[in-house]
C-alpha positions in Angstrom: 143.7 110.1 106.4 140.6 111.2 105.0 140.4 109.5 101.8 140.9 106.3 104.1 138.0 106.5 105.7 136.0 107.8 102.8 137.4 104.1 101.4 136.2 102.3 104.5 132.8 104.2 104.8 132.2 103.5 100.8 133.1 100.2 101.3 130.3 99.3 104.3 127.5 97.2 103.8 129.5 95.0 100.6 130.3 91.8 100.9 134.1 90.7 100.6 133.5 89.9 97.6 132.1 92.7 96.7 134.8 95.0 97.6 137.3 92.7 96.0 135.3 93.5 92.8 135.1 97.6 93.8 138.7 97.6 93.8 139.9 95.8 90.8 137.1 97.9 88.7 138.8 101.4 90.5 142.0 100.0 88.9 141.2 99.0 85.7 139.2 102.5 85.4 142.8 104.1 86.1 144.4 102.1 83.9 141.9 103.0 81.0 142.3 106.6 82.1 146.1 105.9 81.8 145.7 104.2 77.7 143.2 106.9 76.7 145.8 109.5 77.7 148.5 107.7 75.5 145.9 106.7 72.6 146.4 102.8 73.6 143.2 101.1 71.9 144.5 97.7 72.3 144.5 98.3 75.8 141.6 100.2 76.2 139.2 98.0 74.4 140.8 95.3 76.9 140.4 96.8 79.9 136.9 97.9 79.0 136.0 94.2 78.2 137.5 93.3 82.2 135.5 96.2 83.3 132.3 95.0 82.1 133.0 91.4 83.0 133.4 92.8 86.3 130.7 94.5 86.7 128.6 91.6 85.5 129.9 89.8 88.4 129.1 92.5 90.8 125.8 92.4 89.8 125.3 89.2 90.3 126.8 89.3 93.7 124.1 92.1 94.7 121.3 89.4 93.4 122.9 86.6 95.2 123.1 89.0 98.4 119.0 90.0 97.7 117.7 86.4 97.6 117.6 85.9 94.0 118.8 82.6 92.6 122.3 82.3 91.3 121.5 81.2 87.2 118.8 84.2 87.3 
């Protein structure tokens, strides 16, 4: 119950799109967790490549959400 509404306070203030982006980054950064464990560098090196695309978008969804232009 309390992790819960950690999630829900953590998540306050994003956008939807934002915390669409929160949570595919929390799995990906499990699922590298998971491949580092096993020694997986295919997978790894892929899911770091997803993560940073990710956070690229995020970014740009905090500029969009600040009054920056989209292409900035």
């Amino acid at each position: 119950m309390v992790a819960h509404t950690h999630k829900v306070w953590a998540f306050r203030g994003m956008s939807k799109q934002q915390q669409t982006i929160t949570k595919q980054l929390q799995n990906l950064y499990s699922w590298t967790q998971f491949y580092q464990e096993r020694g997986n560098k295919d997978q790894i090196r892929k899911c770091q490549t997803q993560i940073a695309e990710l956070k690229k978008a995020y970014n740009q969804t905090k500029s969009n959400k600040n009054g920056k232009t989209k292409n900035a």
